[in-house]
VOGU-3710 file (C-alpha; in Angstrom, 3 decimals, decimal comma):
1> xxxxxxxxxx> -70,910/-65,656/-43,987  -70,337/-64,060/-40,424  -70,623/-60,497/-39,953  -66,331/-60,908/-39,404  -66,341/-62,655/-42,789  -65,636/-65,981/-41,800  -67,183/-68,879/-42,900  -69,359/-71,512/-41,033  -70,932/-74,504/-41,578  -74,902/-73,932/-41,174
11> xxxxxxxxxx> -78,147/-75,489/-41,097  -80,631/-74,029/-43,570  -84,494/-73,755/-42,299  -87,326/-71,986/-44,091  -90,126/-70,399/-41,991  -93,141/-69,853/-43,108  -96,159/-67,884/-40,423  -98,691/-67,355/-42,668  -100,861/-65,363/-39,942  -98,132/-62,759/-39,786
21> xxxxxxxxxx> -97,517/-63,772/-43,588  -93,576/-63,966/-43,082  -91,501/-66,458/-44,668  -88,150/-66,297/-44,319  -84,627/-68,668/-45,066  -82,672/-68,678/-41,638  -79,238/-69,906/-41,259  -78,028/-71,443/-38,198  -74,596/-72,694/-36,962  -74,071/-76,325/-37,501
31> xxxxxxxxxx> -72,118/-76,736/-33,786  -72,976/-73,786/-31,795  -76,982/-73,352/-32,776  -76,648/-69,722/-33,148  -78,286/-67,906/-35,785  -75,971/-66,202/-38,087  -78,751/-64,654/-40,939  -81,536/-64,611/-42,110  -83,232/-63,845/-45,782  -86,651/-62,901/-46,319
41> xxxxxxxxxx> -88,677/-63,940/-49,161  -91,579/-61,259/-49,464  -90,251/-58,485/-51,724  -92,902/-55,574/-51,341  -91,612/-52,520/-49,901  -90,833/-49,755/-51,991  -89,856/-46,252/-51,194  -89,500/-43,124/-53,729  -86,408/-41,393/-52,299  -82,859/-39,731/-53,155
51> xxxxxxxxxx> -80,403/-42,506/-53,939  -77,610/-42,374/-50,840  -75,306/-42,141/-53,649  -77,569/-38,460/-54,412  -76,636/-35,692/-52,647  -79,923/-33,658/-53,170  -83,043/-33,089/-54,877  -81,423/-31,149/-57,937  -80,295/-35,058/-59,029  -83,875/-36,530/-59,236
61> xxxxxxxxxx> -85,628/-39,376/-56,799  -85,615/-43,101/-57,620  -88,217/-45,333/-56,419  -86,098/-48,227/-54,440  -87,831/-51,373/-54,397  -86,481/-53,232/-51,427  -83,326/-51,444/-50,737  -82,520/-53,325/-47,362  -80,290/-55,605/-46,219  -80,952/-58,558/-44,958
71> xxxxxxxxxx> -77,646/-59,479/-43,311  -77,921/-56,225/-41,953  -81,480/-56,354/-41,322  -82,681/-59,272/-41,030  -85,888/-58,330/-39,644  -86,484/-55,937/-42,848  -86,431/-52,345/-41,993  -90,122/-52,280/-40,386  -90,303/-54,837/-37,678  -88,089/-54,035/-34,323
81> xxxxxxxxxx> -88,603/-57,422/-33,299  -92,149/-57,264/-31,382  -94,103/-55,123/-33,384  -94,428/-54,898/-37,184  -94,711/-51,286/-38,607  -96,707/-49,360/-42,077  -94,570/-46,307/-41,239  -91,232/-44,757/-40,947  -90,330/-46,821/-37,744  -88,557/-50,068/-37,493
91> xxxxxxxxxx> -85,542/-51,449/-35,537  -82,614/-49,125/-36,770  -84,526/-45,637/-36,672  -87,994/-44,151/-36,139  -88,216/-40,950/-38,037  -91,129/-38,232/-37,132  -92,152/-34,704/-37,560  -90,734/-32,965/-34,725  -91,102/-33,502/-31,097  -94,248/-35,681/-32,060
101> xxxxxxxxxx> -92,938/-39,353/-32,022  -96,492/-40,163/-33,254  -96,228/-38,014/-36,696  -94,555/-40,539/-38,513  -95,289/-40,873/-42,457  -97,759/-44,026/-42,980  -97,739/-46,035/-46,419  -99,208/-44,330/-49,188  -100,207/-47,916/-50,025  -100,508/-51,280/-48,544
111> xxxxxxxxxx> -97,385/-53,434/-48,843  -94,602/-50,895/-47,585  -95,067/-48,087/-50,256  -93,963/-45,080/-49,887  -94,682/-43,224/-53,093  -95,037/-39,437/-51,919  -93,406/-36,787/-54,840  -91,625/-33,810/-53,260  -92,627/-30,559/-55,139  -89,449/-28,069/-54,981
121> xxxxxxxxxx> -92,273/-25,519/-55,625  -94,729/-25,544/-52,363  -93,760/-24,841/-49,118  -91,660/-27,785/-46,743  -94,656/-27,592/-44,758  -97,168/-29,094/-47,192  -98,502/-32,638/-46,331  -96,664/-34,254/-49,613  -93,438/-32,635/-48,983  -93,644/-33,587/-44,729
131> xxxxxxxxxx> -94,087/-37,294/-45,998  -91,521/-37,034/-48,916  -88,461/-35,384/-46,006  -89,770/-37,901/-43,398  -89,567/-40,941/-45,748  -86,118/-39,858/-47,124  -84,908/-39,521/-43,824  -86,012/-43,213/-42,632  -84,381/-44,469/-45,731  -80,751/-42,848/-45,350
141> xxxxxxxxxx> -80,509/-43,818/-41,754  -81,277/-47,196/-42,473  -79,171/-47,710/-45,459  -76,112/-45,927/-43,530  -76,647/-48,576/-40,314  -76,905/-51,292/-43,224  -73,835/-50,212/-44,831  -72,208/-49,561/-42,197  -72,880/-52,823/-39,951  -71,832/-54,936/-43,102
151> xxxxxxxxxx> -68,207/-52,874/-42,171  -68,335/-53,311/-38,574  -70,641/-51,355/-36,855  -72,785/-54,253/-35,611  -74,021/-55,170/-32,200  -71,051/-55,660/-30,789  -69,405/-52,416/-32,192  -72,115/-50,548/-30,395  -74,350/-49,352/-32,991  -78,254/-48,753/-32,801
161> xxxxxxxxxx> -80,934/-50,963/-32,523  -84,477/-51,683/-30,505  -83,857/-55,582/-30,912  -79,719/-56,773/-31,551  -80,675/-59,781/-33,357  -77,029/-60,995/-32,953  -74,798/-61,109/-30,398  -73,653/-58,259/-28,903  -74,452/-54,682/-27,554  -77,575/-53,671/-25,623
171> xxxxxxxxxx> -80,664/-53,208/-27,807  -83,537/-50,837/-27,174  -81,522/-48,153/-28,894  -82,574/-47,375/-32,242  -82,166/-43,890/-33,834  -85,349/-41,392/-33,072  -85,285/-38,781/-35,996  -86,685/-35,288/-35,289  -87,418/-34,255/-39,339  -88,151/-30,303/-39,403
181> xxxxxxxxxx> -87,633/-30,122/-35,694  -88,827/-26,697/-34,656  -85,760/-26,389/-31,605  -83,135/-24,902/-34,712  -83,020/-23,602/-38,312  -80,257/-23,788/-40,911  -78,319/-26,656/-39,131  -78,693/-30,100/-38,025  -77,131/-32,130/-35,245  -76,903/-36,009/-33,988
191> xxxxxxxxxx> -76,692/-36,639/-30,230  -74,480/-39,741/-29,079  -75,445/-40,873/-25,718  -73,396/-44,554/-24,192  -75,405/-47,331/-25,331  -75,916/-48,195/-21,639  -75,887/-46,069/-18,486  -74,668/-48,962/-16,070  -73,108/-52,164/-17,489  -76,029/-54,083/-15,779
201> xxxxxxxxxx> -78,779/-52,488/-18,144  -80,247/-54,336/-20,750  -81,882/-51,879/-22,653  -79,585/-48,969/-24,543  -79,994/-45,210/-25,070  -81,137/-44,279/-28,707  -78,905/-41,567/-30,510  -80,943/-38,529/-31,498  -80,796/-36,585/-34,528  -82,692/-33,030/-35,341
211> xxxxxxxxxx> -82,810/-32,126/-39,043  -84,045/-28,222/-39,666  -85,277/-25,844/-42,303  -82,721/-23,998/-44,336  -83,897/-20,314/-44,495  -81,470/-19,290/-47,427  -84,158/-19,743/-49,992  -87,929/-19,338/-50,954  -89,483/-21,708/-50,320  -87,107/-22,724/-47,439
221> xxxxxxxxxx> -85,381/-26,242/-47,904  -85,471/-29,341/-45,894  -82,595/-30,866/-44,517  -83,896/-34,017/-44,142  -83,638/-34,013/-48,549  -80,196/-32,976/-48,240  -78,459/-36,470/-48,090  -75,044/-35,358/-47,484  -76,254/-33,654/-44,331  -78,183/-36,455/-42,983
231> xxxxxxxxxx> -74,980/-39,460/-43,429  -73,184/-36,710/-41,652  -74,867/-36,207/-38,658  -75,760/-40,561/-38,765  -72,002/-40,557/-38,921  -71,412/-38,339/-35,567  -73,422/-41,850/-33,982  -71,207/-43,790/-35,455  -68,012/-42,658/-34,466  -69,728/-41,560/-31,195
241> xxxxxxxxxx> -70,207/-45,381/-30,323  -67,189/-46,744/-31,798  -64,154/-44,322/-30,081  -63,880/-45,542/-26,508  -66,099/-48,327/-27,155  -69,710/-47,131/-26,624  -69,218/-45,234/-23,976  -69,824/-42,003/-26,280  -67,402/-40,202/-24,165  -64,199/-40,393/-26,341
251> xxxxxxxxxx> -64,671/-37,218/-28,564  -65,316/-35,028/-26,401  -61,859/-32,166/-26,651  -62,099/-29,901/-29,318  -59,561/-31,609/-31,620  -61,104/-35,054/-31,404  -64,208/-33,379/-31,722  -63,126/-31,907/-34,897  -61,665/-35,019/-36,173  -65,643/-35,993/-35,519
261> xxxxxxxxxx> -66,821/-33,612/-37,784  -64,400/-34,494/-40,847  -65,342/-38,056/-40,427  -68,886/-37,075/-40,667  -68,216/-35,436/-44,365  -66,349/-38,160/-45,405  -68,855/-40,959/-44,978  -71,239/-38,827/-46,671  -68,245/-37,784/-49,749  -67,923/-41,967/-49,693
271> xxxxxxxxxx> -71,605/-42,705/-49,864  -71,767/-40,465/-52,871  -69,002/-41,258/-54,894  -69,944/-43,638/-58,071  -66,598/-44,388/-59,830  -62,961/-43,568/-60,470  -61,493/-41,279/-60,507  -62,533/-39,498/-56,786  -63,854/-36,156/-57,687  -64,334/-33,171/-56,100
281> xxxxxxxxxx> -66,729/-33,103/-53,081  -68,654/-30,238/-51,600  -71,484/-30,217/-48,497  -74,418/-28,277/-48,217  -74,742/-26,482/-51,410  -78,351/-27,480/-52,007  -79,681/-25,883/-48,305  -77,484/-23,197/-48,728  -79,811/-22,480/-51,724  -77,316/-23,138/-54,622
291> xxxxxxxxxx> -74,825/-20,191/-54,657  -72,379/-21,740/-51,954  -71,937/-24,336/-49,701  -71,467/-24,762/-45,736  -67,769/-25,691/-46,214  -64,891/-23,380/-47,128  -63,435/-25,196/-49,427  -64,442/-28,651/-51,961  -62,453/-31,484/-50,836  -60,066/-31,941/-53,772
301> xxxxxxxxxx> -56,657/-33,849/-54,672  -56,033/-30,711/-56,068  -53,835/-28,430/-53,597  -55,004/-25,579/-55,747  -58,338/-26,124/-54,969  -58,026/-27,305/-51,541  -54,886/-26,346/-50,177  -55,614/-27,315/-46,452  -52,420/-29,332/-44,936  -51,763/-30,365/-41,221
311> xxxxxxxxxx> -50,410/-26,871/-39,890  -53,676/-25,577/-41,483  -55,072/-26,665/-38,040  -53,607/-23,661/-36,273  -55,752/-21,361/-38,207  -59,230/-22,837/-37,380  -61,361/-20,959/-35,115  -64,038/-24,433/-34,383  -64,512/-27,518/-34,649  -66,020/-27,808/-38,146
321> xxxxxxxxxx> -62,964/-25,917/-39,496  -60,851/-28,338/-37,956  -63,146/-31,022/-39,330  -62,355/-29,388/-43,155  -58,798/-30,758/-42,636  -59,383/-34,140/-41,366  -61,850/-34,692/-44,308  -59,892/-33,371/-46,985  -57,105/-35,676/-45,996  -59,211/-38,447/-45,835
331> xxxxxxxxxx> -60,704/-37,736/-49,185  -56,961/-37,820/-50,299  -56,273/-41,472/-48,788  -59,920/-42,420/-50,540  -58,707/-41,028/-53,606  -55,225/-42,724/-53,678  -56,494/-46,361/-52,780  -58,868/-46,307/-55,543  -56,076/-44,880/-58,058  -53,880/-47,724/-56,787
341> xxxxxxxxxx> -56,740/-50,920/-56,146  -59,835/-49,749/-58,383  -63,339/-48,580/-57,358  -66,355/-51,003/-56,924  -69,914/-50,116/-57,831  -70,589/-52,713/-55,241  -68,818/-51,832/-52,121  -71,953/-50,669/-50,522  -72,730/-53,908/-49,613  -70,149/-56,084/-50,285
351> xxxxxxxxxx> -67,459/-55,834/-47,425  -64,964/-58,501/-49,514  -64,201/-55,953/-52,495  -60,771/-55,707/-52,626  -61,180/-52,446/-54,467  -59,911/-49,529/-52,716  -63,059/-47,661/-51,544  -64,296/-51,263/-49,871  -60,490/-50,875/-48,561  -61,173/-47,114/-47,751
361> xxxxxxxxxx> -64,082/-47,994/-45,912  -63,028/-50,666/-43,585  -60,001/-49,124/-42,381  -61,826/-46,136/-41,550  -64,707/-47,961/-39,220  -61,747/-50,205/-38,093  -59,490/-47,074/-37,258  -62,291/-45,584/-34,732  -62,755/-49,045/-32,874  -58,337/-49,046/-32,626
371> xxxxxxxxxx> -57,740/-45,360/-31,537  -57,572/-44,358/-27,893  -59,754/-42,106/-26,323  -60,232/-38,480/-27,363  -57,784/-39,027/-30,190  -55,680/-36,492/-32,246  -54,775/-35,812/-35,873  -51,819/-38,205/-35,419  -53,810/-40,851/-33,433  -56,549/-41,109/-35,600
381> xxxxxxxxxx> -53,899/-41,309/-38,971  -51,843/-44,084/-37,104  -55,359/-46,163/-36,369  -55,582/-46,249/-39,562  -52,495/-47,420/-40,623  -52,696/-50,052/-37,976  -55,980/-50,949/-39,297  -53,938/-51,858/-42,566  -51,644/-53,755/-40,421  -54,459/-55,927/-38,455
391> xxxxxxxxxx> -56,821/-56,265/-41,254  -54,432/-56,469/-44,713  -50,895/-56,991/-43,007  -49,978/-53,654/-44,277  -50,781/-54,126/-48,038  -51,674/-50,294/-48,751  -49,896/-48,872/-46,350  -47,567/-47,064/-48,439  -50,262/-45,580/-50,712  -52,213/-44,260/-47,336
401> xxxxxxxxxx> -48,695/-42,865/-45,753  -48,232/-40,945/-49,128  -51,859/-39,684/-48,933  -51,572/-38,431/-45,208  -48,005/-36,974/-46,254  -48,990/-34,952/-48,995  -51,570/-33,294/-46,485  -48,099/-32,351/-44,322  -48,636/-35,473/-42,346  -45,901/-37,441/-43,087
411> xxxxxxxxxx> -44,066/-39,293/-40,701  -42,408/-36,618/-38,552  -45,222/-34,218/-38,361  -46,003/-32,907/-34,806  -47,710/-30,350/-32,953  -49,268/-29,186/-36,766  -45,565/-28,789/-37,838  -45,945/-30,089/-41,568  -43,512/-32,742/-42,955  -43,962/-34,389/-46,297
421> xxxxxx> -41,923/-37,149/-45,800  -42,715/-40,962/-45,633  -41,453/-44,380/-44,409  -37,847/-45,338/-46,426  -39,380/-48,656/-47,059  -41,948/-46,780/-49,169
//
């Protein structure tokens, strides 16, 4: 299967280097010669991390044996195409302890592990704790661009890589991950540079993310444990590179902006829902230290618990409160298509789930690649409903215009004047 999800027919070849002790299944098109994919047979690596469908520590870590993909990454999560790796670096992101691209976290083991136990007790600083944040950290990032890519943000939608295996995109970009960076405390940000500076260069500018201490609690907390923090700031790449089309320029007014940060909580309030119904979703409780979280309000279907609507707008004082909107209206829409078209446990990584939060999913990474530059609240709502249009010829459309409309974005809202009211044919 393409990355577009159509079908070819392919030559299968199986490559074995036993010096490098690789042996992989590659699939090649039958007319063109391209390679399409690629599947790896060696099944060692193994990582003991928080779940991306976790939020935080308080839920418990797994240990993930495998967890990447290999249409995604084909080249596994440690190899960026010349060099093969026994730490947190690979071709998608190379995640360190602060400015020192050097301190990443080795193998606890030979064959990929990376079995380090975080102990809530002992200071962030501790050597088991470093390795624990800086392992979580390279996992998240990679399972986001896995995720992600298998919904469009590939090589051609101008994500990041050090080697773009397919066509597409400039490589030599991969995410470099700053874990307890010493330049902030109780935040976190992602930087979005173009992918290329001039359209001539063939090597790309990697996106740059800082996660800090949290200071609300003793011992302080590490952001890079906190997964809803980390898919948000991956997410700030992602929509970075795809609005405008990498040029990284295209969010740049204070609404769009905004819109930027409500995307960001909404990948991470999709990542970590598990099954119908949509419930509640908060961000940042666990840095905070427990008592509150970094949000006003829970996103909620329930007006009574989150009673933001389009005119709400007018009231916010930054970009993040302007972000609160946009993500609790996008919760709704996530909510509503999985009411109407179920929920799949397997949407993660299967892209052809008809379910609604596969639905949910592409029509929001379709949506940023369709709106114009520096989009607004009604922009970025009509992408989406145009991504319906392109991708499902407008199948859920009514179910997404009576999401947005119970937010007060119904089809005459303007200038965040609510309306409630939707399309006659609906």
């Amino acid at each position: 299967m393409n990355p577009d999800n159509t079908a070819s027919l392919v030559h299968v070849v199986q490559v074995q280097n036993v010096e490098k002790d690789d042996w992989f299944e590659a699939f090649v098109d039958a007319h063109l010669g391209n390679f399409i994919s690629a599947i790896s047979f060696a099944s060692n690596a193994g990582y003991r991390v928080l779940p991306v469908t976790k939020q935080d520590p308080t839920q418990g870590f797994d240990f993930l044996t495998d967890p990447q993909d290999s249409e995604a990454s084909p080249l596994g999560w440690h190899d960026d195409g010349t060099t093969k790796t026994t730490d947190t670096s690979g071709n998608n992101v190379i995640a360190y302890l602060d400015s020192d691209q050097s301190a990443t976290a080795s193998q606890s083991s030979e064959g990929l592990i990376f079995n380090y136990t975080h102990n809530p007790d002992l200071s962030p600083k501790v050597q088991v704790n470093m390795d624990a944040a800086r392992t979580n950290v390279f996992y998240i990032i990679n399972t986001v661009h896995d995720i992600a890519y298998r919904y469009g943000f590939t090589e051609a939608g101008f994500n990041f890589q050090n080697t773009n295996v397919k066509a597409g995109g400039v490589g030599g970009d991969r995410v470099t991950a700053s874990v307890q960076s010493s330049l902030g405390t109780d935040n976190a940000n992602f930087q979005t540079p173009p992918e290329w500076v001039l359209s001539s260069d063939i090597s790309g500018q990697s996106g740059h993310m800082n996660m800090y201490l949290w200071t609300g609690s003793d011992p302080n907390r590490d952001g890079g444990l906190a997964n809803d923090i980390v898919t948000h700031e991956m997410t700030h790449g992602i929509t970075g590179r795809m609005t405008g089309g990498g040029t990284a320029r295209c969010l740049s007014i204070t609404e769009s902006r905004g819109l930027g940060e409500g995307w960001s909580d909404a990948m991470a309030d999709w990542m970590e829902q598990t099954s119908a119904p949509i419930v509640d979703y908060s961000v940042g409780t666990w840095v905070n230290g427990g008592d509150y979280f970094i949000r006003s309000k829970p996103y909620s279907t329930n007006p009574r618990v989150n009673p933001y609507t389009y005119s709400t707008v007018l009231e916010a004082i930054e970009v993040h409160e302007i972000g609160e909107v946009w993500a609790n209206m996008l919760h709704n829409v996530h909510a509503q298509l999985v009411d109407a078209f179920g929920f799949s446990q397997t949407a993660r990584n299967d892209p052809t789930s008809t379910s609604g939060s596969a639905v949910f999913l592409h029509l929001f990474l379709d949506g940023l690649a369709l709106q114009h530059c520096n989009p607004d609240f009604l922009a970025a709502r009509d992408a989406i409903i145009q991504a319906d249009h392109n991708r499902y010829s407008g199948a859920h459309t009514c179910v997404i215009w009576k999401a947005f409309a119970r937010s007060g974005m119904g089809v005459n809202a303007a200038d965040f004047i609510d309306d409630f009211g939707i399309p006659s044919g609906c």
